[in-house]
SEMI-313209 format. One record per residue (C-alpha): residue number from 1; y negated, x negated, z negated. Coordinates in pm, whole numbers, plus 50000, padded with zeros to 5 digits. Each point is the difference from the previous one (the first is absolute). Example, Ala and Ser with C-alpha at 12.3 -4.5 7.8 and 13.67 -1.06 7.14 Angstrom:
pos/yy/xx/zz
1/50450/48770/49220 .
2/49656/49863/50066 .
This chain:
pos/yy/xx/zz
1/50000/50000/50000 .
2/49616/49892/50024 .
3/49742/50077/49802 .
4/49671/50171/50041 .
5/49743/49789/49857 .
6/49744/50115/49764 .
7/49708/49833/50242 .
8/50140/50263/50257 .
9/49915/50308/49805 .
10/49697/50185/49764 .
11/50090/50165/49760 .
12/49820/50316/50035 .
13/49968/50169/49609 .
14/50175/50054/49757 .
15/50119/49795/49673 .
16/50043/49719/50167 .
17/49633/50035/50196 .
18/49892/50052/49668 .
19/50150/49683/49838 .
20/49924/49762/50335 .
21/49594/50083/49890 .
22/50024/49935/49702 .
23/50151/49683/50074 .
24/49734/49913/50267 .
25/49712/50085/49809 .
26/50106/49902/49624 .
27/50342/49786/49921 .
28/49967/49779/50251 .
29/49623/49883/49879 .
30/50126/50052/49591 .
31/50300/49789/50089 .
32/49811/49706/50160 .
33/49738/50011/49736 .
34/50238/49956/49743 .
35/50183/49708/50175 .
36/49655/49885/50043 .
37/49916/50026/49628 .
38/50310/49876/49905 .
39/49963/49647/50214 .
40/50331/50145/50262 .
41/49746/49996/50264 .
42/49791/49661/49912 .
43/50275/49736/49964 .
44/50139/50073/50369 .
45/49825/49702/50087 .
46/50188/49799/49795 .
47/49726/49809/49821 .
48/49970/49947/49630 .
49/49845/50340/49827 .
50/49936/49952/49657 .
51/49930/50274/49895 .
52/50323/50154/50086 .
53/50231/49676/49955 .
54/50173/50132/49704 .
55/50053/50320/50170 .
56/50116/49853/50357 .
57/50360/50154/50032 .
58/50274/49957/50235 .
59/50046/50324/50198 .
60/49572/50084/49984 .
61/50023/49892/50417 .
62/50280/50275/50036 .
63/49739/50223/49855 .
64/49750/49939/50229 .
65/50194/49996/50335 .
66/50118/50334/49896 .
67/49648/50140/50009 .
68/49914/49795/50313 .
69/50316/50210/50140 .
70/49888/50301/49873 .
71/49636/49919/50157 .
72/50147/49958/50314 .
73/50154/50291/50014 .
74/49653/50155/49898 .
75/49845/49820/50309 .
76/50271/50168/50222 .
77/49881/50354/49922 .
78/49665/49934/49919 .
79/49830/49684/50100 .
80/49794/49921/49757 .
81/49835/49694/50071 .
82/49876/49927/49641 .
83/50372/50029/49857 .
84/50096/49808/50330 .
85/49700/49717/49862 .
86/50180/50016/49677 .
87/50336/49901/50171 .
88/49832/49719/50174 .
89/49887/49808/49729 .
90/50322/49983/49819 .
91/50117/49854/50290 .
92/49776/49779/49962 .
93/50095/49946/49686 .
94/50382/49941/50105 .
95/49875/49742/50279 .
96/49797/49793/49746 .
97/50326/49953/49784 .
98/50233/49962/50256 .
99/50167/49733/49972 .
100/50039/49692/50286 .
101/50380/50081/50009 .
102/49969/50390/50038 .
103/50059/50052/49620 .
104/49793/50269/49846 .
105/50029/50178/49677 .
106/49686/50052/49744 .
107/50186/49888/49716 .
108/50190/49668/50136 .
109/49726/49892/50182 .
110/49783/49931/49713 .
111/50217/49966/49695 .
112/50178/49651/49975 .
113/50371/50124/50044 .
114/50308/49922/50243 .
115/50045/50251/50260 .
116/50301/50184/50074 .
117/50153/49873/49648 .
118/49996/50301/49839 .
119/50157/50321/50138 .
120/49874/50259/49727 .
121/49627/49895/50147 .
122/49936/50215/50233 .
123/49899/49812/50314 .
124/50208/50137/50240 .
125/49915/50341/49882 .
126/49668/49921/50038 .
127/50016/49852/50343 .
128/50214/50338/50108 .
129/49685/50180/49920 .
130/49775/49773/50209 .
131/50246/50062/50284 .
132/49955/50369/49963 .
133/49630/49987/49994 .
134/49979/49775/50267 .
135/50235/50186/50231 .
136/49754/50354/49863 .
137/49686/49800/50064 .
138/50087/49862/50356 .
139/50088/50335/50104 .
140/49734/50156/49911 .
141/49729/49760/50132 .
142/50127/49798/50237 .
143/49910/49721/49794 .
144/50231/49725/50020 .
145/49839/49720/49737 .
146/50223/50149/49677 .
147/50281/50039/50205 .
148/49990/49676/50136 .
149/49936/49844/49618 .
150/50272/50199/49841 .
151/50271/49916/50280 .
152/49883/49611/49893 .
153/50156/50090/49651 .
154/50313/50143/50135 .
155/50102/49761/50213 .
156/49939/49752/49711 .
157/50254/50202/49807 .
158/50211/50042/50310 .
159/50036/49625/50039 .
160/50076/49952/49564 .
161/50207/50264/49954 .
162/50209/50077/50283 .
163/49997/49664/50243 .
164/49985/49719/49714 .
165/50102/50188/49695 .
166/49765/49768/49816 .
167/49889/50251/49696 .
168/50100/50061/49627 .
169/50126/50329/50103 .
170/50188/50194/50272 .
171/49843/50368/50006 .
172/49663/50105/49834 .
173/50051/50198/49605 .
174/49771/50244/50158 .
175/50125/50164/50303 .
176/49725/50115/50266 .
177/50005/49736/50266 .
178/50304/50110/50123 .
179/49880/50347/50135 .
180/49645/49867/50048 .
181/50188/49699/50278 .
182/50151/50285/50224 .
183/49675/50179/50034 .
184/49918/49635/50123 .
185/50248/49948/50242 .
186/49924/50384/50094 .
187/49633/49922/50098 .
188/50045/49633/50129 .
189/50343/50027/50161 .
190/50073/49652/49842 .
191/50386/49989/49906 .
192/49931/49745/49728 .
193/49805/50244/49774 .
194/50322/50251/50021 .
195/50255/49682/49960 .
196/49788/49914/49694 .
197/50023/50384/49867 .
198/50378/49942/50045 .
199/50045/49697/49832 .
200/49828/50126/49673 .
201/50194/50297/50026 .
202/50337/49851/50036 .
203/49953/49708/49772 .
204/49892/50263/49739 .
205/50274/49956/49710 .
206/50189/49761/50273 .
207/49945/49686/49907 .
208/49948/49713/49751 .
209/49685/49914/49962 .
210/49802/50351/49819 .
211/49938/49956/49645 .
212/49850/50300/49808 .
213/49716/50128/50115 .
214/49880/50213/49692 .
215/50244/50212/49814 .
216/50361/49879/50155 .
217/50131/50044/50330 .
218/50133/50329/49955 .
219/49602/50106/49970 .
220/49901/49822/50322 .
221/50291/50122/50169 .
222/50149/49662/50071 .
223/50365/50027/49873 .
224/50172/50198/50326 .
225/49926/49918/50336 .
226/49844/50211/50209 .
227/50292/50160/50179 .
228/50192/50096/49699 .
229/49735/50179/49817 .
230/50087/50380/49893 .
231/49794/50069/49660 .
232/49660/49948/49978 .
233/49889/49760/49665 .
234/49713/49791/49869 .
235/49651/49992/50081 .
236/49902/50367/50191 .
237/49735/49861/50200 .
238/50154/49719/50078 .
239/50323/50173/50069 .
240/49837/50233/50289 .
241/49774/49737/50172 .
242/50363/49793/49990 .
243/50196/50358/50163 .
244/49703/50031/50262 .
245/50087/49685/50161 .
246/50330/50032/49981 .
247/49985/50325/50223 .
248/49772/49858/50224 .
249/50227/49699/50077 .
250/50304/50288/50013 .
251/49804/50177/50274 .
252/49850/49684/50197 .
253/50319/49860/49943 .
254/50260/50225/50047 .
255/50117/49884/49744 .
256/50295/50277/49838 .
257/50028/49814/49687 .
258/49624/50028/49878 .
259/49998/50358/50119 .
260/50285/50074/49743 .
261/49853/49810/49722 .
262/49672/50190/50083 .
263/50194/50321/49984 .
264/50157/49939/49743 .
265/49693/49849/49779 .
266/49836/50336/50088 .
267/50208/50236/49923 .
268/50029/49845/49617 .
269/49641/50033/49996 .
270/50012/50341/50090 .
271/50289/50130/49825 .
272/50012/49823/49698 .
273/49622/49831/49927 .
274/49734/50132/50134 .
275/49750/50245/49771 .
276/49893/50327/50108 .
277/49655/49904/50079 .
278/50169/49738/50210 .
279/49917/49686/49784 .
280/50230/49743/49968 .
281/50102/49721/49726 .
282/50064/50152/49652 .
283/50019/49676/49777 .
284/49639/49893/49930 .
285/49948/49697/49833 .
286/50227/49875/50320 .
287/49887/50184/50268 .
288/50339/50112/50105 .
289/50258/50246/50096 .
290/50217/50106/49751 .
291/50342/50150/49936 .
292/50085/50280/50209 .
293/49821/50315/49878 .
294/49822/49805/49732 .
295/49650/50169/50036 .
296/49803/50017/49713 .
297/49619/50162/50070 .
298/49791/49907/49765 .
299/50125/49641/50023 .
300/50019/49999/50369 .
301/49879/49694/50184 .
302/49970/50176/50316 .
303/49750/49730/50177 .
304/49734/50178/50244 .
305/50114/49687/50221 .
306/50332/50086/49960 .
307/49992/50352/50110 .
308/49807/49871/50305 .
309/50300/49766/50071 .
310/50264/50283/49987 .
311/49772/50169/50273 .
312/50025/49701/50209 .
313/50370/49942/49995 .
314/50046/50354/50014 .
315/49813/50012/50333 .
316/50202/49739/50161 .
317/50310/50167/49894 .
318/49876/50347/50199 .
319/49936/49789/50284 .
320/50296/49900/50044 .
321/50246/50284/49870 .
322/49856/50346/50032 .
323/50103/50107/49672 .
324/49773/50211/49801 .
325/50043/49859/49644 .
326/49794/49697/50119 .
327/49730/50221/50085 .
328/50035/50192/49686 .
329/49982/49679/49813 .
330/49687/49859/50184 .
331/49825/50362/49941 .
332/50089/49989/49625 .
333/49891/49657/49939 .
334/49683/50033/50213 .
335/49869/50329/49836 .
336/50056/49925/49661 .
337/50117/49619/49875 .
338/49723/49840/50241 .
339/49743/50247/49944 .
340/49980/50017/49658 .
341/49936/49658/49968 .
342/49615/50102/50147 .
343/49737/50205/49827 .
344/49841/50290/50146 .
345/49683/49781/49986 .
346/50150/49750/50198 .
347/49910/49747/49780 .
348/50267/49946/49719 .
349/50368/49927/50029 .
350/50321/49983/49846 .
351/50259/49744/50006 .
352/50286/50188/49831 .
353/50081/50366/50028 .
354/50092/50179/49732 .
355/50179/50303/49993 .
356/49890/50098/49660 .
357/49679/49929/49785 .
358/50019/50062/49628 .
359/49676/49883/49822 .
360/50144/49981/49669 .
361/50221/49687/50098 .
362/49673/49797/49982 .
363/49963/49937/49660 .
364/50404/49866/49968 .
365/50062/49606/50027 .
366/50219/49814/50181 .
367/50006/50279/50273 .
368/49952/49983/50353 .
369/49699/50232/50056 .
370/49960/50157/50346 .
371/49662/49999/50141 .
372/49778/50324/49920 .
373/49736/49908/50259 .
374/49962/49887/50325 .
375/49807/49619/49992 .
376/49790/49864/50249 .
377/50154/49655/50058 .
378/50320/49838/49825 .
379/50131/49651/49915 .
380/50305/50023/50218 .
381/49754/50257/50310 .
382/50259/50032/50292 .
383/49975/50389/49993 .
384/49654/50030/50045 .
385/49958/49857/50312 .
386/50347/50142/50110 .
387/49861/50315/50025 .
388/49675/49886/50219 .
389/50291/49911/50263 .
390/50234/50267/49981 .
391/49782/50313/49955 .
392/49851/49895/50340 .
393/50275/49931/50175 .
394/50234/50285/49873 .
395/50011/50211/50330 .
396/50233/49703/50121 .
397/50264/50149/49824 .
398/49975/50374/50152 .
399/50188/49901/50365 .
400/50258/49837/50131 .
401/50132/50038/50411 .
402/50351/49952/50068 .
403/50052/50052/50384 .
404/49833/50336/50078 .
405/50014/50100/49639 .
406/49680/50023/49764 .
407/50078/49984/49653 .
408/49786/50119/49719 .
409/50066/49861/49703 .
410/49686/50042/49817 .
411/49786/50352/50058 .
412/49665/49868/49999 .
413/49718/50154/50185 .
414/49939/49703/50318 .
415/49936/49967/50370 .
416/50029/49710/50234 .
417/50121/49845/50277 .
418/50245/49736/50024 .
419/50103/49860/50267 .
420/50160/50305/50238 .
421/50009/50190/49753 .
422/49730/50257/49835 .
423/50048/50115/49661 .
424/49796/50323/49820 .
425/50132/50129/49682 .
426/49836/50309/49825 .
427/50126/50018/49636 .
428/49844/50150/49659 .
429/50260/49753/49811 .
430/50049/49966/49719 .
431/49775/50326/49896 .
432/50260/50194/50231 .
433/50297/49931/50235 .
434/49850/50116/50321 .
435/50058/49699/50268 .
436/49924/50052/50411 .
437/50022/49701/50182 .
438/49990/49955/50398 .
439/50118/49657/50168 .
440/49946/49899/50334 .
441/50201/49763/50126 .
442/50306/50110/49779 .
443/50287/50230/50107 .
444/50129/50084/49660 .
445/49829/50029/49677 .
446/50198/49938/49662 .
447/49803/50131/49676 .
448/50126/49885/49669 .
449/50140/50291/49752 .
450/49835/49892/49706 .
451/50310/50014/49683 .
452/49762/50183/49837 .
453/50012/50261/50187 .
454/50237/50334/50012 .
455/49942/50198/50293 .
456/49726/49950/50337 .
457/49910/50189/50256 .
458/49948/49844/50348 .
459/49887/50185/50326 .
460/50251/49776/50211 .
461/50352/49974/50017 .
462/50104/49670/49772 .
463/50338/49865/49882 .
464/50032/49850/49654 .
465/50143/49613/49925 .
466/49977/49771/49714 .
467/49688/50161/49854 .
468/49785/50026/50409 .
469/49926/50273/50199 .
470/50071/49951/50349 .
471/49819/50210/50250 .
472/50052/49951/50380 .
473/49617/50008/50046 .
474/49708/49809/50014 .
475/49830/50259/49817 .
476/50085/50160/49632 .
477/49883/50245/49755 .
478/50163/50026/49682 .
479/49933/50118/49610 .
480/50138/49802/49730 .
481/50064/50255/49710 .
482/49780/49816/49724 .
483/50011/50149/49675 .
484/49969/49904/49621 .
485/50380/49899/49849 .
486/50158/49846/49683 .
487/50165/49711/50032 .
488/50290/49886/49773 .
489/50122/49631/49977 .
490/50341/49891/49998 .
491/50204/50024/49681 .
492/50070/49620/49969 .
493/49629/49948/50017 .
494/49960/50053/49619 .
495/49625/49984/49953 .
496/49969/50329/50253 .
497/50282/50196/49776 .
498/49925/50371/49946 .
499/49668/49927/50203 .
500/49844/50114/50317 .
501/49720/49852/50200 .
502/49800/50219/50253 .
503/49900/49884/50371 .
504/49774/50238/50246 .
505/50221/49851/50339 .
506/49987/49615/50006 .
507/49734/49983/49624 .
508/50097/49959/49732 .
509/49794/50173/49725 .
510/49961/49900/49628 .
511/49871/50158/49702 .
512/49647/49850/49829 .
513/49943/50159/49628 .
514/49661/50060/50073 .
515/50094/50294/50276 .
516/50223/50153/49717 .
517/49981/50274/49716 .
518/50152/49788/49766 .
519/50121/49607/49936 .
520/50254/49904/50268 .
521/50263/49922/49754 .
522/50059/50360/49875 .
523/50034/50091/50408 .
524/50339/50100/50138 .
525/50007/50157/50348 .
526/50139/50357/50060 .
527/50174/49883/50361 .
528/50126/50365/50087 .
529/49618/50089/50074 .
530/49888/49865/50325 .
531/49706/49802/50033 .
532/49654/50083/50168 .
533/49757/49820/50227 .
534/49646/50099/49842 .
535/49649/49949/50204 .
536/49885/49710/49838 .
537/50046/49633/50114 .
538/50026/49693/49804 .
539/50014/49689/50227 .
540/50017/50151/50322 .
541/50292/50273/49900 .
542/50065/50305/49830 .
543/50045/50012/49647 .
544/50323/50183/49873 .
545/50097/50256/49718 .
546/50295/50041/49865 .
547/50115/50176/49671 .
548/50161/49827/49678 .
549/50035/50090/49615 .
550/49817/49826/49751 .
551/50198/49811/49647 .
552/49897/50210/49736 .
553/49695/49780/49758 .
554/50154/49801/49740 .
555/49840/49738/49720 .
556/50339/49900/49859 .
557/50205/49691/50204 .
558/50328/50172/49893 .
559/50098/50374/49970 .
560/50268/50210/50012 .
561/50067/50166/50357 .
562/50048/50339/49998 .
563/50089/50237/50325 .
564/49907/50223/50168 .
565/49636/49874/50048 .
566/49734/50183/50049 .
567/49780/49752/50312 .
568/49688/50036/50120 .
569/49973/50060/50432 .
570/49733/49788/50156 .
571/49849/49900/50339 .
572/50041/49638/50121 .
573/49745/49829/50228 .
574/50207/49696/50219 .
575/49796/49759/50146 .
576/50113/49774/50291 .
577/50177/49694/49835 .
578/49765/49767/50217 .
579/49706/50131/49865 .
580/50074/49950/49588 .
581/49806/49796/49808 .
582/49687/50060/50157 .
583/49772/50200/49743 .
584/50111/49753/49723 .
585/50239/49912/49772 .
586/50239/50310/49950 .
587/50420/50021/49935 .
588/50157/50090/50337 .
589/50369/50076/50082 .
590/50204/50060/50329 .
591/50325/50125/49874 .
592/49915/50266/49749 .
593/50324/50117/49779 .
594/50114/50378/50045 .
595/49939/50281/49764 .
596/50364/50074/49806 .
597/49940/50281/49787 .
598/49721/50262/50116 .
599/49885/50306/49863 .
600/50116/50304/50176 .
């Protein structure tokens, strides 16, 4: 299959119209003014910056290519020439400190340490993200100069690495480079860049030389090879970036062993670790995947980053195998464990994701306490500009062509042309499940069944397979039957037991206390009575009611239970999951326990 590109189409309203503005005209500027603040931005040149030398951190380059990404995307859609000025003079920056050999990395190049001796330090991560920038930035412009600087560092690596096998370590702690070296080889056409995506890949947990890059090698996902992975572990964001290059080298290659693995790696993701909201990585103070169905929610680590990640493996996966899970995945992860980790202001993020907030927690020590507010910058800021480079470019993930078959994956409202073939989709998702689109240059469109979804309508004859629509047209109408549902988890997920969480089609919506009658902890949902879609928004979407019982008042810590009970009925106000935390600090919870004993 091939891809539609997002510099191909507009998206024309919507959420995601909505979020792409806010973007353009306030996280891309908050983001760079914090990295500017913060000395990110002023020690690409690779001098000596007092000022921030006790700050100066290994990974603050990786930062700052992400945001020139992100920019560039910007520039596609927009062309702004005084974000394109910005661009520039980081570039500038990055040709100051290059190095006479091609080496460049903001860190190495002006503290006194050995390069490529220590594989937890995040240089080849950090030159993945140049590549990606480089590749967004040439595109978009024209402008060869970066390209030309950051293909001077690759081959540098190339030559170490790969040809001479000259440094400390085999494959980088931090995987990125991998996925970042196809997208190379796909804009340049140079086979070394995809041999040198293969060799990291294979080598990975293959060979001799790795030491531990942080936590073990189980975390950086060096103890199997490649080939014979089958259950996902360690590090989430890692583990994704890792699991997008394998699929790419499965499809470039051909390669039947990586597809399996990939296969395989997803479908433990998606049956067995993956939250609701679509967030992945459960174990915070590590970062990483846990056991399977080991989910806890107010402990959840669920990195914005991460989330993002799942999106992007599950969109190779779809473009590849039309299988709807995939799709289902990306959707999930995209609508609620990426865009929570941005404020409605556009302004503030998070880094984790909770799935539950409880206030009270913050007084106890020696406990991990989950962020109640969005921040503005962070030690560790690779979700920030993460965001300024995938809200912009998210309409890349709505098509794929296969032949004379459109595929949507994604139902977001775009137009465009690409190459023979013209694109217009008219959609009110995810407010409703309305979807026309019209294709010229297509025979057949396929439309994917969302798994949310129980019953459709669809003005054109269609036949149903492994979650798509297939309509012998180049022309379709259809009506996704959206409605407000409670969800239960599995049983071997324990934290969910007796719980229920509600989603309006692909949101996920939460409970805040301040929306409620009483304290969320005496809550307990009445599931039997369906819930509403009201006329007021919050974030761009409805709010929801629903109906619940409320624990009877009591001062003592221990009493006697005595049944029947007489409960109180209530109204419940959901807001969408993405949206909480953003009228201050207030307990929150996803999966709300049912109401046993009611009054009758």
């Amino acid at each position: 299959m091939k891809k539609i590109p997002f510099y191909d189409l507009r998206v024309n309203g919507g959420l995601w119209a909505e979020k792409q503005e806010l973007v353009k005209n306030v996280t891309a500027k908050a983001v760079y003014d914090r990295f500017y603040d913060t000395g990110r931005i002023s020690t690409m040149d690779c001098e000596k910056h007092p000022e921030f030398e006790n700050e100066l951190h290994v990974f603050w380059g990786s930062d700052v290519f992400k945001w020139m990404e992100g920019a560039a995307y910007l520039y596609e859609l927009n062309h702004d020439e005084k974000l394109r000025a910005l661009v520039e003079q980081i570039i500038d920056s990055v040709e100051k400190g290059i190095c006479e050999d091609g080496y460049y990395n903001s860190y190495f190049c002006v503290k006194d340490e050995k390069r490529f001796s220590n594989r937890g330090q995040h240089e080849l991560y950090s030159l993945g993200h140049m590549i990606e920038a480089a590749v967004a930035w040439s595109h978009a412009t024209g402008d060869k100069r970066f390209m030309k600087l950051c293909r001077r560092n690759v081959d540098l690596v190339d030559r170490i690495f790969r040809i001479e096998n000259s440094a400390d370590f085999m494959t980088p702690g931090h995987q990125e480079i991998e996925l970042a070296l196809v997208r190379l080889y796909n804009a340049t056409g140079e086979e070394r860049y995809l041999k040198l995506a293969e060799f990291f890949v294979d080598k990975r947990g293959n060979n001799d030389k790795d030491s531990v890059a942080d936590y073990g090698p189980l975390v950086d996902q060096s103890d199997i090879p490649a080939r014979k992975l089958r259950n996902v572990t360690g590090h989430a964001v890692r583990a994704v970036y890792y699991y997008c290059a394998i699929a790419d080298l499965a499809w470039i290659e051909k390669d039947d062993e990586l597809l399996e693995s990939a296969k395989a790696l997803f479908d433990d993701i998606y049956n067995r670790k993956m939250y609701i909201t679509g967030g992945i990585g459960a174990v915070i103070n590590s970062e990483t995947f846990s056991a399977a169905y080991h989910l806890p929610n107010r402990e959840a680590y669920a990195e914005t980053c991460a989330a993002l990640g799942l999106a992007l493996f599950a969109s190779r996966m779809y473009s590849m195998i039309p299988d709807g899970r995939y799709g289902d995945a990306a959707e999930r992860a995209l609508y609620n464990g990426m865009l929570s980790g941005l404020s409605i202001s556009g302004d503030r993020f998070f880094y984790e994701n909770p799935l539950e907030i409880n206030t009270s927690l913050a007084a106890v020590p020696n406990l991990h306490q989950v962020p109640l507010e969005r921040v503005k910058v962070f030690f560790c800021s690779c979700c920030p500009p993460n965001l300024v480079r995938m809200i912009p470019s998210v309409a890349g993930l709505a098509y794929t062509v296969d032949n004379d078959t459109l595929f949507v994956h994604q139902y977001i409202p775009t137009s465009g042309k690409s190459g023979d073939i013209t694109v217009n989709t008219e959609t009110d998702y995810p407010l409703g499940g309305r979807v026309s689109v019209k294709a010229d240059g297509v025979k057949r469109i396929a439309l994917r069944k969302p798994a949310w979804c129980d019953s459709y309508s669809a003005a054109q004859p269609c036949n149903e397979e492994n979650g798509y629509l297939y309509f012998e047209s180049n022309t379709v109408n259809a009506e996704f039957d959206i409605r407000p549902k409670y969800i239960a988890a599995s049983p071997a997920v324990k934290e969910c037991a007796d719980s229920v969480a509600l989603m309006y089609g692909p949101i996920v919506y939460a409970l805040e206390e301040q929306d409620q009658p009483v304290t969320i902890d005496k809550i307990r949902i009445c599931p039997e009575v369906k819930p509403a879609v009201t006329k007021e928004f919050f974030g761009g979407l409805p709010i929801l009611e629903g109906e619940g019982i409320a624990l009877p008042q009591s001062d003592k810590l221990y009493s006697e239970y005595k049944a029947p009970c007489k409960y109180e009925r209530i109204k419940l106000r959901f807001i969408p999951y993405y949206t909480f935390a953003n009228r201050g600090e207030d307990n929150m919870r996803v999966w709300n326990p049912i109401a046993v004993e009611r009054d009758k």
